[in-house]
N, C-alpha and C positions, 0 to 999 in steps of 0.2 A: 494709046500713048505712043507718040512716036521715039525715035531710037536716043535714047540719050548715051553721046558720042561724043566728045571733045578734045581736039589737042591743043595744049599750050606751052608754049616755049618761053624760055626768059636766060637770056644774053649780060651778063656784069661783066668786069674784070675780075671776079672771085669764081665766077661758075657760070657752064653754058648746059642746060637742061630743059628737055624735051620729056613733058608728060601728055599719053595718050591715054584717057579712062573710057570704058564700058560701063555705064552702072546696072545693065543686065547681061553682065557677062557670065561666066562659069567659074569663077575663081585664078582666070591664069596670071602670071605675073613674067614678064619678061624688063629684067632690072637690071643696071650696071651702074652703081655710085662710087667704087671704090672702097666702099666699108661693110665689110663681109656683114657682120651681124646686123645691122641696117640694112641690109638687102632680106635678111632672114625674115625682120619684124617686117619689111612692108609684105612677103610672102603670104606672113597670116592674115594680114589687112585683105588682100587678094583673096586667098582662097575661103576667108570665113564669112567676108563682105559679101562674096560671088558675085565679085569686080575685076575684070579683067584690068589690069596695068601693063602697060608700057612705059618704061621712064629708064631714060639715059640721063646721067649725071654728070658733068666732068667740073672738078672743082681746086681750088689750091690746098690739097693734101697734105703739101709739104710745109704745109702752116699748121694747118690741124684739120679735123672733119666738121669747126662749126658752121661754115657759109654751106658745107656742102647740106647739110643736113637741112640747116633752115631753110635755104632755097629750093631743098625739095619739097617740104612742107608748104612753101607759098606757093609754088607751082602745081603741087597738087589741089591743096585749095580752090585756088583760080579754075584749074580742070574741072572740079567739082561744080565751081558754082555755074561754070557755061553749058554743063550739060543736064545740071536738073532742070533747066529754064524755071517758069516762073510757079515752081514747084506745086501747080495744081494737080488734085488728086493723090498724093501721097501720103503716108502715114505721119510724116515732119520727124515724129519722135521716136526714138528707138534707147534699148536701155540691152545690158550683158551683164551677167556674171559669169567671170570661167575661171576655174579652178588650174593649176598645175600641178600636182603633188602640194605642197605645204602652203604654196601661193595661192591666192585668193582677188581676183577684183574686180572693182562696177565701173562699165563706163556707160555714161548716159548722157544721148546727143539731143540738140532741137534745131530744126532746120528753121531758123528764128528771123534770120536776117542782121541779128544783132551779135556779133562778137566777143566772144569770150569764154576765157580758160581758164577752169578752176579745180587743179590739180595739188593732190595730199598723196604726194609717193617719198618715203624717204625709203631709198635703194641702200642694201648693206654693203655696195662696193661701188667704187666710185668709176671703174672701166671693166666694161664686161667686149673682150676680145679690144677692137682698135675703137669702140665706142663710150665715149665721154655719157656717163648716164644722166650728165646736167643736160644734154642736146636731145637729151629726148621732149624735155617740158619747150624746148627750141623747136622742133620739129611741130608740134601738137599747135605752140603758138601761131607758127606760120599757116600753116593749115586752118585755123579756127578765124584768123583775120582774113582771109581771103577765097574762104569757102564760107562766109557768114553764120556763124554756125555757136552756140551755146554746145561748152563740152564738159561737162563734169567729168573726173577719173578718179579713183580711190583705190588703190593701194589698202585691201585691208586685210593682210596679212601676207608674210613671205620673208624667208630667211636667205633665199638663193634669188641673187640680182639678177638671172636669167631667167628664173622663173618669174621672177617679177615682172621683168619684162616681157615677157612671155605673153602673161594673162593680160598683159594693159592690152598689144597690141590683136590681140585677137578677139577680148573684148570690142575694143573700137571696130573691129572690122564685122563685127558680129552688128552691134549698136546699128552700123552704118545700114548694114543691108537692111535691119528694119523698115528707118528711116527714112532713105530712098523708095522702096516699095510702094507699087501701085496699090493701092483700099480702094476694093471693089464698091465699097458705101457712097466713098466720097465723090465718085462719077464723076471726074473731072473738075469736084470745086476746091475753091481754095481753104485749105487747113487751118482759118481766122476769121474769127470775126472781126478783122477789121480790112477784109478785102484785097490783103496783097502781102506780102511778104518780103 
């Protein structure tokens, strides 16, 4: 398989962001958004994924952190779908449970082609540090619309909004590396029977 490597940028008047992915990286994440705990969550995505991240962020802050968030989301996304190409020989599906102390959740991806987010988190606090917990289902959204992608998440138990978060995002990043991963079965073919994805 050769190297799945991609960077993509995207330029608004809300936000100018620069995402570089590895999908056989080591876990590293080198990240600047402006919103400390959203640099934290994409940490886990990195290190549990065993996806290297680059991503500079610069956004209108002094509005709040939603553009910034989403458009990191779709520009991740977009990274994503230009570096799996045409996702021959990989496992497509990947699924997580990870625990934090009280917190509990499943994330379960499919590398489908087809779009969509279907998320059950109700967080017990509505800002964990400078982060709006409604911009995380913002985030996931962008992500799933332009990395092609079927994303269940579930929230199934958890009293501490950081722990909550916690587990989604390390879940996801756990799901991910499944997903992406070469099956040595599959020998290069495509993960459908219907020839493409």
């Amino acid at each position: 398989m050769s190297a799945r490597i991609a960077t993509v940028s995207r330029d608004t008047n809300e936000t100018q962001i620069s995402v570089s992915v590895n999908l056989d990286g080591e876990g590293r994440l080198t990240c600047q958004t402006g919103v400390p705990f959203f640099d934290h969550m994409l940490d886990q995505v990195a290190r549990h994924g065993l996806i290297d991240l680059d991503i500079d962020a610069h956004g209108d802050l002094h509005i709040d952190a939603h553009h910034t968030v989403e458009d990191v989301g779709i520009t991740l996304g977009q990274a994503f779908d230009k570096a799996i190409g045409d996702k021959r020989g990989i496992y497509r599906y990947g699924h997580a449970y990870v625990p934090l102390d009280e917190a509990l959740s499943r994330v379960v991806i499919d590398f489908s082609g087809r779009p969509g987010l279907y998320m059950n988190v109700d967080f017990t606090r509505e800002m964990i540090g400078a982060l709006d917990t409604q911009l995380i289902s913002e985030f996931f959204n962008g992500f799933v619309n332009h990395a092609r992608v079927s994303l269940h998440i579930d929230n199934l138990k958890g009293d501490n909004a950081h722990h909550q978060a916690e587990t989604i995002f390390k879940a996801f990043g756990r799901a991910l590396r499944m997903a992406v991963s070469e099956d040595p079965r599959m020998a290069g073919q495509m993960p459908s029977t219907k020839g493409s994805l």
